[in-house]
OpenMM code with the backbone's topology and positions (N, CA, C; nanometers):
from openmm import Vec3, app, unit

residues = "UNK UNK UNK UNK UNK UNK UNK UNK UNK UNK UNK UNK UNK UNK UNK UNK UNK UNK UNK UNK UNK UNK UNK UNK UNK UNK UNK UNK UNK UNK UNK UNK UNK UNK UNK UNK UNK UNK UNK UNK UNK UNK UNK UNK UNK UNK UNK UNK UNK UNK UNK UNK UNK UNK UNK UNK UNK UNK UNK UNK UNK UNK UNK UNK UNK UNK UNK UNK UNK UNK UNK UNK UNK UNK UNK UNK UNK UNK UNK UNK UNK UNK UNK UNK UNK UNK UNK UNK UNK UNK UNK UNK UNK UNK UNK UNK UNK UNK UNK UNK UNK UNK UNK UNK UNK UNK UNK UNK UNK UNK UNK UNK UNK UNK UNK UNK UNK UNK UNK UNK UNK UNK UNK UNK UNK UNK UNK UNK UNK UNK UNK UNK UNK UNK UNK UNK UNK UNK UNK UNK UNK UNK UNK UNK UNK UNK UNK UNK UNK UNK UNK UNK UNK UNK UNK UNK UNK UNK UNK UNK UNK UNK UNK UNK UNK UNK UNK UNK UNK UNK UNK".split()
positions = [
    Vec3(-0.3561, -1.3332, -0.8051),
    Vec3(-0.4319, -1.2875, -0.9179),
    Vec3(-0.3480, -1.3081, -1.0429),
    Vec3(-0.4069, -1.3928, -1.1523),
    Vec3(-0.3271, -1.4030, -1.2558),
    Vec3(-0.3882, -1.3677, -1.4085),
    Vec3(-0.3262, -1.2642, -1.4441),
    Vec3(-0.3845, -1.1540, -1.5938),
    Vec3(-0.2827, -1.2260, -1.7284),
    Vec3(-0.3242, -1.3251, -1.7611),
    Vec3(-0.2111, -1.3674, -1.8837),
    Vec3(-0.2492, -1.2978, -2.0041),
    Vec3(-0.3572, -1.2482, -1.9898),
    Vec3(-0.4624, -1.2469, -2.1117),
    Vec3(-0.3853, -1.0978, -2.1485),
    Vec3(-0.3666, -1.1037, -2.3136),
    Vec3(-0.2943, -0.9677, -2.3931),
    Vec3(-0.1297, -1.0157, -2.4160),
    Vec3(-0.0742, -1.0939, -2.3205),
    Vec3(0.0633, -1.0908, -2.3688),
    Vec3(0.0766, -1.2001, -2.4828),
    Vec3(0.1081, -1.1302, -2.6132),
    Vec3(0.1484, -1.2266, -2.6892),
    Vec3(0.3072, -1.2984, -2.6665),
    Vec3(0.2509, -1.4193, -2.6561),
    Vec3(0.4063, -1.4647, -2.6748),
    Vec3(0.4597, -1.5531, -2.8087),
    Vec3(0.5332, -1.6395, -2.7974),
    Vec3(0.6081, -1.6812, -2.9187),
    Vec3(0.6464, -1.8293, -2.9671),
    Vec3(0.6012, -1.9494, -3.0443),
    Vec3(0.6347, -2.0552, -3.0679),
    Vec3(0.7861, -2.0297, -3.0877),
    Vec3(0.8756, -2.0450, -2.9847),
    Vec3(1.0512, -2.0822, -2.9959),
    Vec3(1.0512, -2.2135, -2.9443),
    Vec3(1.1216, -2.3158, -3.0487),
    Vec3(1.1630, -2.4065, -2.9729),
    Vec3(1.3232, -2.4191, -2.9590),
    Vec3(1.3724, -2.4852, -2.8177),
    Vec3(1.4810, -2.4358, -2.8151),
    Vec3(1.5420, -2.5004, -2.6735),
    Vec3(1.6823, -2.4833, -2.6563),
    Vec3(1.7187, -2.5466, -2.5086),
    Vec3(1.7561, -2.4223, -2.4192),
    Vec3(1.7596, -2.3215, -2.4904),
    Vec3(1.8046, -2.2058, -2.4342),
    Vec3(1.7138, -2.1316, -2.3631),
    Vec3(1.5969, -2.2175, -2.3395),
    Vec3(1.5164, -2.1073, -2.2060),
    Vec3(1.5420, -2.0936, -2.1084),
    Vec3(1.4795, -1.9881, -2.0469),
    Vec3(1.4959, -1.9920, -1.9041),
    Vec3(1.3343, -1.9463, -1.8579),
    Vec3(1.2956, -2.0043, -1.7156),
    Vec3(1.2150, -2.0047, -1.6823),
    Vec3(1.2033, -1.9179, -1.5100),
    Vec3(1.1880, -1.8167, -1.4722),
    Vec3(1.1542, -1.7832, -1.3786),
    Vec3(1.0526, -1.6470, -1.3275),
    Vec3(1.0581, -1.5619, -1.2166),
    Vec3(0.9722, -1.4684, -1.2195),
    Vec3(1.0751, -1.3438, -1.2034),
    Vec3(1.0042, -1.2486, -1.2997),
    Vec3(1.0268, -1.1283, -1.3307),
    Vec3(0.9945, -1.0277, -1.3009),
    Vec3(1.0303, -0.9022, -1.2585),
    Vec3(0.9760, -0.7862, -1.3164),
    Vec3(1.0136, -0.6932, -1.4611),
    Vec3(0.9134, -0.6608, -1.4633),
    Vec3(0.9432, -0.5243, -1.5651),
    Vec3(0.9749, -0.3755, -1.5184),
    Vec3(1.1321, -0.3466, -1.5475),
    Vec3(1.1552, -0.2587, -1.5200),
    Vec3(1.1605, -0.1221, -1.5902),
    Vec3(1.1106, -0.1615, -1.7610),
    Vec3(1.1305, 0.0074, -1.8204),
    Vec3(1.0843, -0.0842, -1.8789),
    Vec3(0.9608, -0.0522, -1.9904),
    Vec3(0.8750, -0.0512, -2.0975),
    Vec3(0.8416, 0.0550, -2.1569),
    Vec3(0.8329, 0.0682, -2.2985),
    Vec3(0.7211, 0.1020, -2.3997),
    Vec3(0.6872, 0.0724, -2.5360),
    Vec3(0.6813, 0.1038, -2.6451),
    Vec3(0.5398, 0.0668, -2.7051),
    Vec3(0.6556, -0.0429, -2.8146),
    Vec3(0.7961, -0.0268, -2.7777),
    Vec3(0.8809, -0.1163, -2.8835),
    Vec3(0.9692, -0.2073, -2.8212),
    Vec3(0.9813, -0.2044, -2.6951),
    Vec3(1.0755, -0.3145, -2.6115),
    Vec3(1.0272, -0.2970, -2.4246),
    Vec3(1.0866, -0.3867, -2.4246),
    Vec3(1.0474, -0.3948, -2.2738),
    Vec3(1.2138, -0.4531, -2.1648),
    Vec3(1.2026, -0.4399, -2.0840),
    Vec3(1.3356, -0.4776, -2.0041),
    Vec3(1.2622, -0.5170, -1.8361),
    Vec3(1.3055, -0.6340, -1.8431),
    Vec3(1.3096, -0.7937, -1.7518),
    Vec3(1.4049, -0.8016, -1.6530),
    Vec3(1.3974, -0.7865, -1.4953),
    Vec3(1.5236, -0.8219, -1.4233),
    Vec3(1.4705, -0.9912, -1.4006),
    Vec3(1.5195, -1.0481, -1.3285),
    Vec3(1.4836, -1.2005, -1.2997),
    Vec3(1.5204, -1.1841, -1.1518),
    Vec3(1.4124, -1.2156, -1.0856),
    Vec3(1.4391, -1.1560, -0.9162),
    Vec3(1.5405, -1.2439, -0.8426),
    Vec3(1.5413, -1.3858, -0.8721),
    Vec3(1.6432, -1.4504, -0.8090),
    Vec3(1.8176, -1.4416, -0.8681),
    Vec3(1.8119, -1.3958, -0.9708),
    Vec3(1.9116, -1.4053, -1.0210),
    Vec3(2.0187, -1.2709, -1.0559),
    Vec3(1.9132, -1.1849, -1.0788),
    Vec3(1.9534, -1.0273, -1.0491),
    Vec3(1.9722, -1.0153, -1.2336),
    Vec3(1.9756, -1.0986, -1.2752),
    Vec3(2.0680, -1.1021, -1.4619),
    Vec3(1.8849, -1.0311, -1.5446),
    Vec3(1.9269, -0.9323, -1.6347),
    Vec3(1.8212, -0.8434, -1.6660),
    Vec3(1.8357, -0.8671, -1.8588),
    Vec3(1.7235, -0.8970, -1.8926),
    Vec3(1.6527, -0.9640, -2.0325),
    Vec3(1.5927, -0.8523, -2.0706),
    Vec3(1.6800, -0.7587, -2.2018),
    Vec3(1.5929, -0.7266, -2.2943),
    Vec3(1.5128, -0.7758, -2.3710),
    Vec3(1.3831, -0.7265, -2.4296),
    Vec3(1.3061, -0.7621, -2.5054),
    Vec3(1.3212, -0.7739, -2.6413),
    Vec3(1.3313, -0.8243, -2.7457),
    Vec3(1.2486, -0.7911, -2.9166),
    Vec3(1.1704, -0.6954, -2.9090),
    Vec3(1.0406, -0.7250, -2.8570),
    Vec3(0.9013, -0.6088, -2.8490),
    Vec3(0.8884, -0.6202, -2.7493),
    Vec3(0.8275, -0.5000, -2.7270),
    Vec3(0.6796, -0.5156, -2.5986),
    Vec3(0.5495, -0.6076, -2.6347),
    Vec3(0.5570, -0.7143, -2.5695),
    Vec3(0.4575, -0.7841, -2.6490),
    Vec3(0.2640, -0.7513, -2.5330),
    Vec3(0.2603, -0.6770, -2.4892),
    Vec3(0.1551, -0.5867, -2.4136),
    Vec3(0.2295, -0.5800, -2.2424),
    Vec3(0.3436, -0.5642, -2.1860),
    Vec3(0.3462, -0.5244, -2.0361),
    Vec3(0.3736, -0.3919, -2.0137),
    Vec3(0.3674, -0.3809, -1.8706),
    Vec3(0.4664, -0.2576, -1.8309),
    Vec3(0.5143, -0.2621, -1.7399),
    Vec3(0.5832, -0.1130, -1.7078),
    Vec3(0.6682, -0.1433, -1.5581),
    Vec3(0.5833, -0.1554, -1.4272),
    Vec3(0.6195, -0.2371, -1.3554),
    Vec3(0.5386, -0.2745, -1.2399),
    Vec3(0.4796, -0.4377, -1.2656),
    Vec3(0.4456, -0.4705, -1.4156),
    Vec3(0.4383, -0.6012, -1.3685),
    Vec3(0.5249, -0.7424, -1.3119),
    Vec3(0.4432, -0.7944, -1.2579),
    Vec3(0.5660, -0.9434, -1.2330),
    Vec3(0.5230, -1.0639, -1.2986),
    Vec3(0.5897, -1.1616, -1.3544),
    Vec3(0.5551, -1.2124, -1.4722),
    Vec3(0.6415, -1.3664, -1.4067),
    Vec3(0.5794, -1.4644, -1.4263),
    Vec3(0.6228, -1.5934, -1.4355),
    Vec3(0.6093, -1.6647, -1.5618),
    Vec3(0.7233, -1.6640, -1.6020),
    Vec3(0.7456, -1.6595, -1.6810),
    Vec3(0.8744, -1.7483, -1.7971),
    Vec3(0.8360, -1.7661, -1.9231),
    Vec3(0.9415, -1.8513, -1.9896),
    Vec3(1.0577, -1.7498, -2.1080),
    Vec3(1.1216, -1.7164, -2.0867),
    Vec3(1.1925, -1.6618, -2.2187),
    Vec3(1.3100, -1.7380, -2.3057),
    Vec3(1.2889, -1.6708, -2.4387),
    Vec3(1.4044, -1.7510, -2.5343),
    Vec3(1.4863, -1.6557, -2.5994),
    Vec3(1.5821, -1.6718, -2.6037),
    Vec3(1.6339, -1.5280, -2.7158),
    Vec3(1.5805, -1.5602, -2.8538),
    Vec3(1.5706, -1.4472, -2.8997),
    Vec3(1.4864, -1.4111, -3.0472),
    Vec3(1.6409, -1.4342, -3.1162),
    Vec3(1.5948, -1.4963, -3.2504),
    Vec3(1.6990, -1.5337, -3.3501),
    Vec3(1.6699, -1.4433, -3.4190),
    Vec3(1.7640, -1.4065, -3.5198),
    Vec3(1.8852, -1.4878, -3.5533),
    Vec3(2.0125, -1.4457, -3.4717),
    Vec3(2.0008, -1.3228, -3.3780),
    Vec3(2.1073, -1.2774, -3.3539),
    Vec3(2.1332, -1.3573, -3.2192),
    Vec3(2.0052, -1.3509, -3.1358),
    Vec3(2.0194, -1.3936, -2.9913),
    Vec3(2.0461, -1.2877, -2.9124),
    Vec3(2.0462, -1.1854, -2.9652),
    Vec3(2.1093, -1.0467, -2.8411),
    Vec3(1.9732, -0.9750, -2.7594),
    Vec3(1.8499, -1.0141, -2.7724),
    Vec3(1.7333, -0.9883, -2.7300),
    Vec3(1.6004, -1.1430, -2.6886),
    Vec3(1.5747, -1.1099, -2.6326),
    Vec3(1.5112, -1.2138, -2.5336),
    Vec3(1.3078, -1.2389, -2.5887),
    Vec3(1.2268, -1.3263, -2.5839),
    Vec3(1.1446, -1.3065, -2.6505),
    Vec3(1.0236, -1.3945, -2.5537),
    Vec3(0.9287, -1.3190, -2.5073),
    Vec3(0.8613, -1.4315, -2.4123),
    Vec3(0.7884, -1.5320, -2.4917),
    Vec3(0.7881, -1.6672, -2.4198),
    Vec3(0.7432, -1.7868, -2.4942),
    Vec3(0.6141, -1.8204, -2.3903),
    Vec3(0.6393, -1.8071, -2.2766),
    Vec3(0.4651, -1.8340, -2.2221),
    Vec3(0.4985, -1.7738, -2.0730),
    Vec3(0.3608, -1.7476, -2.0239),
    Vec3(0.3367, -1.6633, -1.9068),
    Vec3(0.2773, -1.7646, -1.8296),
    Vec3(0.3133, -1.8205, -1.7057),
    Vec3(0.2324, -1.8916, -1.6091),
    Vec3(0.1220, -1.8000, -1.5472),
    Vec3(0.1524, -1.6865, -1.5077),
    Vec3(0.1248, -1.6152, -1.4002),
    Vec3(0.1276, -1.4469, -1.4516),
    Vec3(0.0750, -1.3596, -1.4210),
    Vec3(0.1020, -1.2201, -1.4489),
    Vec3(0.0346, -1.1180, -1.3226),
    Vec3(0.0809, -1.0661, -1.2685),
    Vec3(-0.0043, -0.9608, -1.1639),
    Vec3(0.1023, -0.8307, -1.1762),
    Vec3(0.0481, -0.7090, -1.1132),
    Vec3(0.0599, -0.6118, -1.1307),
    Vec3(0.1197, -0.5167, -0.9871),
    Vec3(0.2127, -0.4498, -0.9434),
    Vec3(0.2384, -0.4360, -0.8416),
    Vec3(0.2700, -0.2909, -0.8452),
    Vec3(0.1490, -0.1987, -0.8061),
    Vec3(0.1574, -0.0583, -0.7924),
    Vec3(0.2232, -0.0323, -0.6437),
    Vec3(0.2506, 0.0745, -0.6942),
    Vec3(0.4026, 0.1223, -0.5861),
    Vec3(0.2867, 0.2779, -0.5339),
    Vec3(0.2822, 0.3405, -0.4205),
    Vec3(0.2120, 0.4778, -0.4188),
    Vec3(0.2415, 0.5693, -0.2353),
    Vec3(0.2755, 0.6742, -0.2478),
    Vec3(0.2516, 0.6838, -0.1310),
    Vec3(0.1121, 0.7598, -0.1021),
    Vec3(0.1091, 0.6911, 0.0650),
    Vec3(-0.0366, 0.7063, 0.0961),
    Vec3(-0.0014, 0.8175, 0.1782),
    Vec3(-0.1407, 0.9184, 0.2021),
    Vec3(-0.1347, 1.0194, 0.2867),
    Vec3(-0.1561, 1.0010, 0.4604),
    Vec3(-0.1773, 0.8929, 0.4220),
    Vec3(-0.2066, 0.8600, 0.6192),
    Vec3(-0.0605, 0.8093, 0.6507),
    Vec3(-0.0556, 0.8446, 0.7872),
    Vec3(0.0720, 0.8100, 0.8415),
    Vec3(0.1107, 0.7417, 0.8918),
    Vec3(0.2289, 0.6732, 0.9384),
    Vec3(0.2269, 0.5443, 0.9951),
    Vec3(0.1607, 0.4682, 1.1136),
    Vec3(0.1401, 0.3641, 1.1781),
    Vec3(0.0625, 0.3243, 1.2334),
    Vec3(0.1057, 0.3342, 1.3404),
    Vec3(0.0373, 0.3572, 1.4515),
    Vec3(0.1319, 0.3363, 1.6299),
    Vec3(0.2221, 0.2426, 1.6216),
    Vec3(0.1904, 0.1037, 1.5744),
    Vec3(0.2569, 0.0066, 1.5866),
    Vec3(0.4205, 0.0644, 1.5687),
    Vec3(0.4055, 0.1344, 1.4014),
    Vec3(0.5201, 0.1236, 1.2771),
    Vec3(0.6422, 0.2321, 1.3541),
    Vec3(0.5343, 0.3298, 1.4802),
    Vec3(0.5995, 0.4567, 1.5211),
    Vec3(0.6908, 0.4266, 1.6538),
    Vec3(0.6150, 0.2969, 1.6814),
    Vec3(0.6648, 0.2160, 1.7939),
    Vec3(0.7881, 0.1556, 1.7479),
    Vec3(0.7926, 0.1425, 1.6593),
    Vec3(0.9232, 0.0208, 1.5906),
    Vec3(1.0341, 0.1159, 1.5922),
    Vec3(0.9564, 0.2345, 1.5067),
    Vec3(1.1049, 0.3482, 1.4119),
    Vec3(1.1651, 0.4271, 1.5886),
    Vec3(1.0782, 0.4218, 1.6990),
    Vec3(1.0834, 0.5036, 1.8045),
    Vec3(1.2358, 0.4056, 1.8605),
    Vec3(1.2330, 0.2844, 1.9027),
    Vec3(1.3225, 0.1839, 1.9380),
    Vec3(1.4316, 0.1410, 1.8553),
    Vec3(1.4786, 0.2068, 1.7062),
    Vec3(1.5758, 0.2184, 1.6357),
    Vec3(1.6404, 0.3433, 1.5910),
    Vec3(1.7512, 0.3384, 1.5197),
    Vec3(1.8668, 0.4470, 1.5271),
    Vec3(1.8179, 0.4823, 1.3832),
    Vec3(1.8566, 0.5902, 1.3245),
    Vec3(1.8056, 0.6599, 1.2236),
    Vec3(1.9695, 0.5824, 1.1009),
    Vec3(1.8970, 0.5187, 1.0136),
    Vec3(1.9576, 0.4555, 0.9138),
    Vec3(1.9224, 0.3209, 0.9241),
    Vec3(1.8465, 0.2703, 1.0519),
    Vec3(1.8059, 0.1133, 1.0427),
    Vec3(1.6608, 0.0966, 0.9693),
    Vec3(1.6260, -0.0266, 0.8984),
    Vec3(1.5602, -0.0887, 0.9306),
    Vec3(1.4448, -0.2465, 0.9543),
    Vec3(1.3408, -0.1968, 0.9961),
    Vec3(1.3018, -0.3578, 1.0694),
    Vec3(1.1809, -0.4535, 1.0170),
    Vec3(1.2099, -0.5616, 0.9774),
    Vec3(1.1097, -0.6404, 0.8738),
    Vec3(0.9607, -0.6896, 1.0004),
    Vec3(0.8870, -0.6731, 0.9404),
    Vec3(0.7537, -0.7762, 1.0345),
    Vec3(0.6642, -0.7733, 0.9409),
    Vec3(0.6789, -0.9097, 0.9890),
    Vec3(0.5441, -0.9656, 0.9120),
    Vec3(0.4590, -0.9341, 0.9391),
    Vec3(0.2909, -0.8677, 0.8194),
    Vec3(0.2112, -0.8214, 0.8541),
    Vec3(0.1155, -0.9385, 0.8878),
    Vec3(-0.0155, -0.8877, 0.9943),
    Vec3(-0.1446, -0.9527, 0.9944),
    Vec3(-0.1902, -0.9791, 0.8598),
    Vec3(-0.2176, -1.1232, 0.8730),
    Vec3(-0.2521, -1.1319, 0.7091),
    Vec3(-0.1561, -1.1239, 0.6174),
    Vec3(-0.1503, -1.1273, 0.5000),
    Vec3(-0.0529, -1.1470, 0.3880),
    Vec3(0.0628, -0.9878, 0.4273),
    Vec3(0.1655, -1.0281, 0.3834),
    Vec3(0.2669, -0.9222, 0.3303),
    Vec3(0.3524, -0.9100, 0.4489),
    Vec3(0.4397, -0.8141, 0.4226),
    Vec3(0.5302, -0.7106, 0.5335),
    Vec3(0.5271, -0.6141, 0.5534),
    Vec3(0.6000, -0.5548, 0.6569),
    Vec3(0.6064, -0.4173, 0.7103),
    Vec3(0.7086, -0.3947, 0.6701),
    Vec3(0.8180, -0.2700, 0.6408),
    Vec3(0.9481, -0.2270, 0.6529),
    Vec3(0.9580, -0.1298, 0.7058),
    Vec3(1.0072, -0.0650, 0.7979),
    Vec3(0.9820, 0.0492, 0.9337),
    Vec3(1.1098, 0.0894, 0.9252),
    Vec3(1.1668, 0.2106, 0.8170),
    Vec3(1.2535, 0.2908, 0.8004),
    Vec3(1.2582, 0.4167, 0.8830),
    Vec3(1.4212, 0.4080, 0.9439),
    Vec3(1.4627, 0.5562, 1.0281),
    Vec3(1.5650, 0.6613, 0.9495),
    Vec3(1.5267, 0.7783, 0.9018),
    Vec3(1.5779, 0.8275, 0.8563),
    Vec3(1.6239, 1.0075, 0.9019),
    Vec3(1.7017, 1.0801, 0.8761),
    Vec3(1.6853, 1.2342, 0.9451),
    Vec3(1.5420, 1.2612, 0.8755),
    Vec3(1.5006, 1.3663, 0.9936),
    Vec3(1.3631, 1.4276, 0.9658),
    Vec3(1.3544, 1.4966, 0.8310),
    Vec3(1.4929, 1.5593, 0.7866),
    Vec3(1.4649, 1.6463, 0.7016),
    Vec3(1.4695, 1.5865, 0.5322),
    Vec3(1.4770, 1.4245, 0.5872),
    Vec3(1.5642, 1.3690, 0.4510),
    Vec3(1.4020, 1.3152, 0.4017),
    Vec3(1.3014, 1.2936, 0.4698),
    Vec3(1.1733, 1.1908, 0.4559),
    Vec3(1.1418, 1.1794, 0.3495),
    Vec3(1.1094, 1.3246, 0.2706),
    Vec3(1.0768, 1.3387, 0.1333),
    Vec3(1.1433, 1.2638, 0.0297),
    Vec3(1.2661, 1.2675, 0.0312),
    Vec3(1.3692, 1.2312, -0.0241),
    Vec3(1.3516, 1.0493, -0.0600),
    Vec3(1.3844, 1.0315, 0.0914),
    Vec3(1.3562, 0.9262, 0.1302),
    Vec3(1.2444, 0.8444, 0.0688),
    Vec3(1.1194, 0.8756, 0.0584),
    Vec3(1.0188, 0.8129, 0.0327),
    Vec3(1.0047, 0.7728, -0.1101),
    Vec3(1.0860, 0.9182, -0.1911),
    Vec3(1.0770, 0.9191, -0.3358),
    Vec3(1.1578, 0.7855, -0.3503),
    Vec3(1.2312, 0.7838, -0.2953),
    Vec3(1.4216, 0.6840, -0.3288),
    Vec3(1.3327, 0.5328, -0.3031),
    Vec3(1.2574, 0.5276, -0.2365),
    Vec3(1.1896, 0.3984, -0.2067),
    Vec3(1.0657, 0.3601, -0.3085),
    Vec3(0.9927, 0.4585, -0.3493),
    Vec3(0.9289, 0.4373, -0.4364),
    Vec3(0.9628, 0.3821, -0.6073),
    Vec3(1.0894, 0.4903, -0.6231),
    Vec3(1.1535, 0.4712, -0.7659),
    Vec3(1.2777, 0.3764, -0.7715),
    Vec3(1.2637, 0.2729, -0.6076),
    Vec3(1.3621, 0.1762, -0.6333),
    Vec3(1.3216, 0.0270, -0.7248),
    Vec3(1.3897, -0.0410, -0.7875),
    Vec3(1.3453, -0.1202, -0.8642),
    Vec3(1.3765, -0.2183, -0.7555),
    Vec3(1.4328, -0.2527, -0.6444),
    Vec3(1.4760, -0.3317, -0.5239),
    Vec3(1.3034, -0.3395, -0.4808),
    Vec3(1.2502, -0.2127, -0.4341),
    Vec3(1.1261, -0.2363, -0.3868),
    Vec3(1.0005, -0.3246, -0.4120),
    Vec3(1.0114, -0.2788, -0.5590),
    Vec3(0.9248, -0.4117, -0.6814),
    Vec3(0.9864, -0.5373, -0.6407),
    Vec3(1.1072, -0.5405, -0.6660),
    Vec3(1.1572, -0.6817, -0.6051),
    Vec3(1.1174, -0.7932, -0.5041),
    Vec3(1.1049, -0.6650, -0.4412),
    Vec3(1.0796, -0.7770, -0.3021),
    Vec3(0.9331, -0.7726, -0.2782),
    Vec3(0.8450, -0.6607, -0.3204),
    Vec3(0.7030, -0.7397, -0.3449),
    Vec3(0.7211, -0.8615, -0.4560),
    Vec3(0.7368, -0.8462, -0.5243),
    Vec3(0.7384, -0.9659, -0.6801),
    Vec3(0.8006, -1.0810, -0.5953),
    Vec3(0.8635, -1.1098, -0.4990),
    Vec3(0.8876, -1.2490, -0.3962),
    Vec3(0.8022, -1.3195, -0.3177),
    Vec3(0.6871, -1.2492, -0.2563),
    Vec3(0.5680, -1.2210, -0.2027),
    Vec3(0.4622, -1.2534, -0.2880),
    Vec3(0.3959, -1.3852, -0.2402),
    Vec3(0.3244, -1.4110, -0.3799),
    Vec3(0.1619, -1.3309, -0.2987),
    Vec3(0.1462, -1.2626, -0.4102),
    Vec3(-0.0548, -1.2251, -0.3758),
    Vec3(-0.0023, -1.0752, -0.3558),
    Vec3(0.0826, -1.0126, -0.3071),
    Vec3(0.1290, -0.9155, -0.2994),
    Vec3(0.0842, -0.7784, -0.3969),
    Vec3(0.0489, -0.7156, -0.4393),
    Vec3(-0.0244, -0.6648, -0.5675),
    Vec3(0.0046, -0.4949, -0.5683),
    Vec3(0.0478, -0.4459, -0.4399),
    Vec3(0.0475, -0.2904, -0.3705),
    Vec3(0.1383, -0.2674, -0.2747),
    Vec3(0.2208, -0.1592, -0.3009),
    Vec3(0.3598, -0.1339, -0.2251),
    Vec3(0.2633, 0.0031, -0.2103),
    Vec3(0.2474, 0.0295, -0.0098),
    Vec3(0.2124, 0.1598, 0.0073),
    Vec3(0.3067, 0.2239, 0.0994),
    Vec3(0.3526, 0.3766, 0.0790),
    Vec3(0.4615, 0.4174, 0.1514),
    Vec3(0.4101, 0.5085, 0.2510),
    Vec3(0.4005, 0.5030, 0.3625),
    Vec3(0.3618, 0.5909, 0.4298),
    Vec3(0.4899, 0.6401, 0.5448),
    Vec3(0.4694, 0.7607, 0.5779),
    Vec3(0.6121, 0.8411, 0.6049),
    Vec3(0.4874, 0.9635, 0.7201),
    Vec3(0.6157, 1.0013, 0.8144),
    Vec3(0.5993, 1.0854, 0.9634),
    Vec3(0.7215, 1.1831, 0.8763),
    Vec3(0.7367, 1.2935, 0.8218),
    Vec3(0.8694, 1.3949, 0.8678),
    Vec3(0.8795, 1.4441, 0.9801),
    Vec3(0.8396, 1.4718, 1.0761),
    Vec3(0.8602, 1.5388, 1.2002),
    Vec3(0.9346, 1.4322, 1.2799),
    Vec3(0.9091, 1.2763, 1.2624),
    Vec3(1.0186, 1.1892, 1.3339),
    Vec3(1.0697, 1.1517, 1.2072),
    Vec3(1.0792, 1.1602, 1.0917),
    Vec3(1.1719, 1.0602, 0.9950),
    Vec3(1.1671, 0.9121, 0.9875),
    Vec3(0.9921, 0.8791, 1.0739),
    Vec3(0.9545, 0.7561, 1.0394),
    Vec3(0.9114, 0.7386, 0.8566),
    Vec3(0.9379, 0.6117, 0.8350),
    Vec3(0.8794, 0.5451, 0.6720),
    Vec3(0.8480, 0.4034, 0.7232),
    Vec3(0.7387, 0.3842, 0.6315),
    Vec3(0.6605, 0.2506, 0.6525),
    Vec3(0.6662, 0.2112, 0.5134),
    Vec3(0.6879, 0.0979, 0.4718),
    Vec3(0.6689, 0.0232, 0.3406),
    Vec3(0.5850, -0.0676, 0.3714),
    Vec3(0.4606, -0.0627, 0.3161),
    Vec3(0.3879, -0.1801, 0.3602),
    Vec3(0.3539, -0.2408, 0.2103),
    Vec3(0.3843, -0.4105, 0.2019),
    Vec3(0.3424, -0.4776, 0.1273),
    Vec3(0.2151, -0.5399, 0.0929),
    Vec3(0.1210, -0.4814, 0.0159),
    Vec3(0.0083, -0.5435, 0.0681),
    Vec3(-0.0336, -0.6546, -0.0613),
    Vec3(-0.1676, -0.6995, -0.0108),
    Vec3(-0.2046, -0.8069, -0.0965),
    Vec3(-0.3466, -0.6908, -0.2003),
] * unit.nanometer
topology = app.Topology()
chain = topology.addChain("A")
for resn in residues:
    res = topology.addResidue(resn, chain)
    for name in ("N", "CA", "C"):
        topology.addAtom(name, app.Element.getBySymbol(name[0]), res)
């Protein structure tokens, strides 16, 4: 799914671009801040030119003159949106099957039916809460949906009584 529509960007011409996909990790209404998923190296903004946090952006940036100490988007290939939430249903037999056959601190990637992944986290029972928050408010998590193309919804679903967590990537 691709939303270009609202981001203004910027006639820079220049050799100093760089071109790859992003997230947005802290926005509001006067700057915005860019990690670059392959590269880990993180691009402040000039303005917010319309995103926020959660989107992933393919994307061109230039640094804004005259200083160069802020970054300025020049065009958007691509734009989608990747809500993060936990769900109230609990993990799946499958996911309980996985966390049941590992040690509490592992865990195990599978590919889902259909688009995305699973991540089948073991953690102490008493930590889950904790746990789920730490996964939700990780900017790693966005990450690795934003690698995942079609990907659009990070849902967390969590057992406390076993200290199962499910990250499921969905489309």
């Amino acid at each position: 799914m691709s939303d270009t529509d609202g981001i203004e960007t910027a006639d820079i011409d220049g050799s100093e671009q760089s071109t790859a996909r992003y997230v947005v990790t802290n926005a509001d209404a006067d700057t915005a801040v860019l990690r670059d998923i392959d590269s880990g190296q993180v691009h402040t903004l000039a303005d917010n030119p319309g995103i926020e946090v959660g989107d992933v952006l393919d994307a061109t940036l230039a640094p804004e003159p005259p200083l160069e100490i802020a970054d300025r988007i020049v065009a958007v290939d691509e734009r989608r949106h990747v809500r993060r939430h936990e769900s109230e249903e609990p993990p799946t037999a499958h996911e309980r099957e996985i966390a049941a056959d590992q040690a509490v601190g592992e865990l195990t990637r599978r590919e889902r039916a259909g688009m995305g992944e699973i991540h089948v986290i073991t953690v102490p029972p008493a930590e889950t809460a904790d746990a789920v928050q730490d996964v939700l408010d990780d900017d790693g998590t966005l990450e690795r949906a934003a690698r995942m193309d079609d990907v659009v919804r990070v849902e967390v679903r969590s057992d406390s009584e076993t200290g199962t967590i499910s990250v499921r990537y969905l489309p």
